[in-house]
C-alpha positions in Angstrom: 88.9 70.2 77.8 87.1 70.9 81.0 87.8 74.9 82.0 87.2 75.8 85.5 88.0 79.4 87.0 88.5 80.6 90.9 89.1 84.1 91.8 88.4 85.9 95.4 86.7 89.0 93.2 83.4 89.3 92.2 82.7 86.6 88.8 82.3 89.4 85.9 85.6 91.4 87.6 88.4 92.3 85.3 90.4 89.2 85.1 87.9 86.6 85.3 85.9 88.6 82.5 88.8 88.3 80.2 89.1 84.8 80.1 85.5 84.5 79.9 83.9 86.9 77.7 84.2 89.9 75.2 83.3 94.0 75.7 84.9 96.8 75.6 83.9 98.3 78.9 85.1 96.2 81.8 82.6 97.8 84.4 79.5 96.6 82.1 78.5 93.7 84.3 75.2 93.4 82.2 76.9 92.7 79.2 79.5 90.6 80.8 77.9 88.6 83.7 75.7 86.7 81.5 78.5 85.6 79.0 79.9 83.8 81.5 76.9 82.0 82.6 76.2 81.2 79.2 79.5 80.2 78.5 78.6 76.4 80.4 82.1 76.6 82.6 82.6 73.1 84.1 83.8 75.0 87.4 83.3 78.7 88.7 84.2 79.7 92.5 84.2 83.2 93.4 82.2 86.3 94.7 78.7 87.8 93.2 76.0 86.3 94.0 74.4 89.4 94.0 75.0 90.3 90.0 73.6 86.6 89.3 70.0 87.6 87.7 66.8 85.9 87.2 67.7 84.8 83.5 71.5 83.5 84.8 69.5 80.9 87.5 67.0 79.7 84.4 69.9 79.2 82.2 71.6 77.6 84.7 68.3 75.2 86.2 68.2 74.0 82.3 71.8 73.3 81.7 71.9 71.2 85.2 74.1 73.3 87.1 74.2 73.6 90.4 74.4 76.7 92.2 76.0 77.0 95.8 75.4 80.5 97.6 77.1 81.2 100.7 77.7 77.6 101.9 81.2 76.7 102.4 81.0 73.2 103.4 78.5 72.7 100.5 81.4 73.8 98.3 83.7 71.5 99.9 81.8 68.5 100.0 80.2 68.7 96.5 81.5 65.6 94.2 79.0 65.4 91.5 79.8 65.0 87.9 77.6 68.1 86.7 78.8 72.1 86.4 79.1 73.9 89.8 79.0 77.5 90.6 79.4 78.5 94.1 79.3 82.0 95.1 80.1 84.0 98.4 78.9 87.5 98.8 76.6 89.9 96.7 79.9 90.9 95.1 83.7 90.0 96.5 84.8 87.7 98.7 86.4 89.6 102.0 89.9 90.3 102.5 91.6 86.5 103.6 92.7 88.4 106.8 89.0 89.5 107.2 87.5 86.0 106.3 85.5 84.2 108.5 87.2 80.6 107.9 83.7 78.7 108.9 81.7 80.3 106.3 84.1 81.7 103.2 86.5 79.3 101.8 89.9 80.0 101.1 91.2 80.7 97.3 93.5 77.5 98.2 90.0 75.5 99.4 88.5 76.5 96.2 91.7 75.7 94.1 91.2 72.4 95.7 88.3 71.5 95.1 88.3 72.9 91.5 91.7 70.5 90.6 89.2 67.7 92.3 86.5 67.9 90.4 88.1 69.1 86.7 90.8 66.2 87.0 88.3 63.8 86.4 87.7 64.6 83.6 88.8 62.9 80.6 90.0 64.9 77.7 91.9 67.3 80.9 91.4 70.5 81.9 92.2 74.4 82.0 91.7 76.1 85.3 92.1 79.9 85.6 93.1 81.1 89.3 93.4 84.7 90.7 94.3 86.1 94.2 92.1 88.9 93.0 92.9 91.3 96.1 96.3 91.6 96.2 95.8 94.1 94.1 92.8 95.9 96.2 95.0 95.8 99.3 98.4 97.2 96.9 96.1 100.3 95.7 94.9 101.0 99.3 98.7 100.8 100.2 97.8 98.2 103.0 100.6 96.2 103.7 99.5 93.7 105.9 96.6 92.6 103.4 98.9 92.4 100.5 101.2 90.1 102.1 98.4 88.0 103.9 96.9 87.9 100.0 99.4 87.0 98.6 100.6 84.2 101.4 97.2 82.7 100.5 97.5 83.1 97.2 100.7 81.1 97.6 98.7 78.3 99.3 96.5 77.9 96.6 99.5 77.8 94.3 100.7 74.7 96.3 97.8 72.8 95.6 98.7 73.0 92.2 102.0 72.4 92.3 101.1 69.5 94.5 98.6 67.9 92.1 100.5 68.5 88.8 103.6 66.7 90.4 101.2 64.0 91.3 99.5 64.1 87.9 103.1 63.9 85.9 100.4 65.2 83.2 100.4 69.2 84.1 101.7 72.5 83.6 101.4 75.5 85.9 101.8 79.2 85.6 102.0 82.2 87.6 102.1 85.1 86.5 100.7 88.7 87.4 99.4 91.0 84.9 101.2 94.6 86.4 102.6 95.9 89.4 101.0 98.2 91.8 101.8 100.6 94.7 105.2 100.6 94.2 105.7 99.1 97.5 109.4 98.5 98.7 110.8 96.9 102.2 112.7 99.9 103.0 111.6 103.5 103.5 113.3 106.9 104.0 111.0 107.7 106.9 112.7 104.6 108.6 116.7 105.5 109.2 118.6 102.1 109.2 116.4 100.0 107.6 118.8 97.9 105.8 120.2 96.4 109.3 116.7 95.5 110.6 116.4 91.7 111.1 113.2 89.6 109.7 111.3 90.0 113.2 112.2 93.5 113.6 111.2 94.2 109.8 107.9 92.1 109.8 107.3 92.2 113.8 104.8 95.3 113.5 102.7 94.3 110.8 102.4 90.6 111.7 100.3 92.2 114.4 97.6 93.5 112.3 94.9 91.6 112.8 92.0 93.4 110.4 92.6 95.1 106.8 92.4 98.6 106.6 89.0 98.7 105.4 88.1 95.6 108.0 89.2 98.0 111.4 87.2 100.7 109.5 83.9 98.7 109.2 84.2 98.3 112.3 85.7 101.9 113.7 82.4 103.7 111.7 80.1 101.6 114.9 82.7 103.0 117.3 82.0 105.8 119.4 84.7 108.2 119.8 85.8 107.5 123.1 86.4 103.9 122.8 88.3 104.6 119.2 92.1 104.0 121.4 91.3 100.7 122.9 89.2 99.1 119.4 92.1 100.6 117.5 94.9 99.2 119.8 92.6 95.7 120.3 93.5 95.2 116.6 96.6 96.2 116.0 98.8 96.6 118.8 99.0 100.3 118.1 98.5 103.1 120.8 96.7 106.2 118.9 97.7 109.7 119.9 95.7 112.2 120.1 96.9 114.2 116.8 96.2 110.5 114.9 92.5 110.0 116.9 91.7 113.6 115.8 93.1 112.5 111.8 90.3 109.3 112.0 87.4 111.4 113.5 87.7 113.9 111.0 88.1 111.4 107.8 85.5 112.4 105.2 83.9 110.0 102.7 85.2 107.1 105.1 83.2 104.5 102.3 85.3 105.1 99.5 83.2 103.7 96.8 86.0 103.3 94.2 88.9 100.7 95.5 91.2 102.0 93.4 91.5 105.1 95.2 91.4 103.8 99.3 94.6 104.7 99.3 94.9 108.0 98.2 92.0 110.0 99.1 91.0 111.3 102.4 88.6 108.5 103.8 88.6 106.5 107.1 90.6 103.2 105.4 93.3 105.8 103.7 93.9 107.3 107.2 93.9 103.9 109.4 96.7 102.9 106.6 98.6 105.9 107.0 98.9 105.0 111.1 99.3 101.7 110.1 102.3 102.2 107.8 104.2 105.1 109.5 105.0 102.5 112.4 106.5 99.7 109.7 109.5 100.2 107.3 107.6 99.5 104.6 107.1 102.1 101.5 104.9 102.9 98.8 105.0 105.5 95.7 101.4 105.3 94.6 98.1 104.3 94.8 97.9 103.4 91.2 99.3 100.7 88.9 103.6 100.8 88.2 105.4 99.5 85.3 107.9 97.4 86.5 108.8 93.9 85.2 106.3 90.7 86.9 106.7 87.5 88.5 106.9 84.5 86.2 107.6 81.1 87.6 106.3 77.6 85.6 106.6 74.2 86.4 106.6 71.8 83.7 106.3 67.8 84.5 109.2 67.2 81.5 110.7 70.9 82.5 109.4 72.5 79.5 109.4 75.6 80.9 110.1 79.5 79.2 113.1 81.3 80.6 114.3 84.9 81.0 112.8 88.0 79.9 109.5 87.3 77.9 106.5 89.5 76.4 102.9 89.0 77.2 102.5 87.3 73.7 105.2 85.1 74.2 103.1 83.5 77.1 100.3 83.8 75.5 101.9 81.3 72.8 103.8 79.2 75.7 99.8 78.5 77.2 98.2 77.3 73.6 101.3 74.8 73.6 101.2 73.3 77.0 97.2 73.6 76.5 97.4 71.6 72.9 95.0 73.7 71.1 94.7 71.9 67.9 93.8 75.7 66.4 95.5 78.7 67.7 93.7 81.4 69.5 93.7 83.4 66.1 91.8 81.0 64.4 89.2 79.6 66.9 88.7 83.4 67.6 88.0 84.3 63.0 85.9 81.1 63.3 83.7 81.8 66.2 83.4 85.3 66.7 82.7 86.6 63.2 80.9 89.8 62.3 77.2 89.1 61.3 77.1 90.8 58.1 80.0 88.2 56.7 78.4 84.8 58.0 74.5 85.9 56.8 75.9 87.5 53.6 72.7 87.4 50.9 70.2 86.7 54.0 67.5 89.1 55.2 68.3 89.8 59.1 67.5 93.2 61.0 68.4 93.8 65.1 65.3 93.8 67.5 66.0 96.5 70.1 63.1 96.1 72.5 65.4 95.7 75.4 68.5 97.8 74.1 70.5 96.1 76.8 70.2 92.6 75.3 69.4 93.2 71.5 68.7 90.0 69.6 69.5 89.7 66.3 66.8 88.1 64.1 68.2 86.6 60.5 65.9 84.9 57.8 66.2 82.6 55.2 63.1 81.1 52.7 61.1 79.4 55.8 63.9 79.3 58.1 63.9 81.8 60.5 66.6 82.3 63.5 66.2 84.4 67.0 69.9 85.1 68.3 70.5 86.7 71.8 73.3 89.1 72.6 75.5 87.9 75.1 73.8 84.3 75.4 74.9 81.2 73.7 71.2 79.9 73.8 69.3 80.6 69.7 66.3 79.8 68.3 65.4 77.8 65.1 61.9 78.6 64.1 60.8 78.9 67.7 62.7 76.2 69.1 65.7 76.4 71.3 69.2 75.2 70.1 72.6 75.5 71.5 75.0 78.1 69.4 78.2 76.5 70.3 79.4 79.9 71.8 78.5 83.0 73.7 77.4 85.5 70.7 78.7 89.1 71.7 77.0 92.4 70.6 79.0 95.2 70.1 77.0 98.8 70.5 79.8 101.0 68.9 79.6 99.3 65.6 76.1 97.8 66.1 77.4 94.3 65.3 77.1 90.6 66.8 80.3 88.6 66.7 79.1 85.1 66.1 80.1 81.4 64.8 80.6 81.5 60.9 79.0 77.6 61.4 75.5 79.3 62.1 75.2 79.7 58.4 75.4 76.3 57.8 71.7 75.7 59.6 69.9 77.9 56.7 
């Protein structure tokens, strides 16, 4: 099958990463990034063009794909048959509510466009979506960019929905992988909440015009004085002077970690804080919560799982509706074995001239093979063959996980 993924985060993030490639350390963008080049997806739309390296672009001017940086309507109006990456940003996409529609697509554009060009293929596809930033916006307990991620999130669900109806051929699934924030429509601080209407519930934040960290990018450029009218230009909201005093006196305003915007005492924290004491809207946390998640399916023949259900068991439901021929198990024991076990008897020995990318060098009588960490390019005496997967090197146990068929060329 064709396999396509879209996400709004930068490519070797945390989701996409896990559909993509193997490590045990998710922030280790050297080992990961170039797995997923490597890995020849038919379709990848997201953020990073600045991880992309030098050796990424040559893989990618020999395997014929194209490359798309920073140009929406290139995105949109690309119809060829070959691979296609298209990237915005050096690393994530911005915040939908911060997006410049003319030059960053939506996550529903790219979903699009992705269904467009993996649907004509012929064996089918899988195509891996992710409104990456609900999330962000959940740990820096910013409520109107959680619910203006996750409306456009809900847009690029409707293409889906739309083409698999159409399709009578096609299963989707939405699911989230934890909760976060703790964030409830209802809040202490807020006496009589539960007799609010819609528009007196939603009325406030529907004016917020800029994420938290959006009104701050631009607040830092701000001189004090005109701090009232910028603040109230973007979200309705007149500052006293106890809350101006709070946002001139935030410290470490560019929180470098997103996982704790909302917590700590920086300019994005404090603009949320104002933000969030005029709504009826609460949070418990800046973290992750361990509630139950959404799961929703559509099935063209209604094949679809009910009730409560584990991880696993959707894990199992997705090789069904995806007819692997071989479960996960097995493609996994017979592509990513340990190196010892598929050159048993054969002289090989690790070359660590570049310790990031070791390669691992295996010989047999005159044949001699070259094998890349994290690439799914080899070499046969000298000459350049195609491995059939992305080998992975594993520093902890000094071992490449590779495909048991690679024995078979010796």
């Amino acid at each position: 099958k064709a396999v396509g993924v879209v996400v709004t985060c930068e490519f070797p993030h945390a989701t996409p990463a896990d559909f993509t490639a193997h490590h045990y350390k998710r922030s280790n963008y050297k080992a990961l990034a170039p797995q997923i080049a490597y890995q020849n997806l038919d379709v990848l739309f997201g953020g990073g063009n600045g991880i992309l390296t030098s050796d990424i672009k040559k893989h990618f001017e020999n395997k014929g794909t194209t490359l798309i940086s920073d140009d929406r309507l290139a995105l949109l109006n690309y119809s060829g048959p070959g691979k296609v990456w298209a990237l915005f940003g050096e690393k994530a996409l911005p915040y939908n509510i911060d997006r410049n529609p003319d030059k960053v697509p939506s996550i529903a554009e790219m979903t699009e466009k992705a269904i467009e060009l993996l649907s004509k293929k012929e064996n089918g596809f899988f195509l891996m979506v992710e409104g990456s930033q609900v999330d962000w916006a959940a740990h820096a307990n910013d409520a109107a960019t959680m619910i203006d991620e996750y409306l456009a999130f809900d847009e690029a669900v409707g293409k889906a929905i739309e083409f698999a109806k159409a399709d009578g051929n096609t299963a989707v699934v939405i699911i989230s992988d934890h909760g976060n924030s703790g964030f409830s429509i209802g809040s202490s601080r807020c006496g009589g909440y539960d007799r609010l209407s819609l528009e007196d519930l939603f009325r406030t934040v529907s004016g917020y015009k800029l994420s938290n960290n959006g009104l701050e990018s631009i607040l830092i450029d701000t001189p004090p004085a005109q701090f009232k009218s910028v603040f109230k230009k973007y979200t309705g909201i007149d500052l006293t002077n106890e809350e101006l005093e709070t946002l001139l006196s935030s410290k470490n305003y560019n929180e470098p970690d997103y996982t704790k915007v909302g917590t700590s005492n920086n300019l994005a924290h404090n603009i949320g804080k104002i933000l969030n004491e005029r709504t009826c809207f609460g949070f418990t946390t800046g973290g992750h919560t361990g509630e139950e998640v959404l799961l929703a399916v559509y099935h063209p023949q209604g094949d679809v799982p009910r009730g409560n259900m584990r991880n696993t068991d959707v894990n199992r439901y997705l090789q069904e509706v995806s007819g692997l021929e071989s479960s996960l198990q097995e493609l996994s024991d017979r592509i990513f074995a340990k190196h010892p076990e598929v050159f048993k008897g054969m002289s090989y020995s690790i070359n660590r001239e570049n310790p990031d990318f070791p390669v691992l060098m295996v010989k047999k009588g005159g044949t001699r093979m070259e094998i890349p960490a994290f690439s799914s390019v080899g070499r046969k005496n000298g000459k350049p063959f195609d491995i059939g997967s992305v080998v992975v090197y594993i520093d902890k146990n000094d071992t490449f996980y590779l495909p048991v068929s690679l024995r078979e060329m010796f």
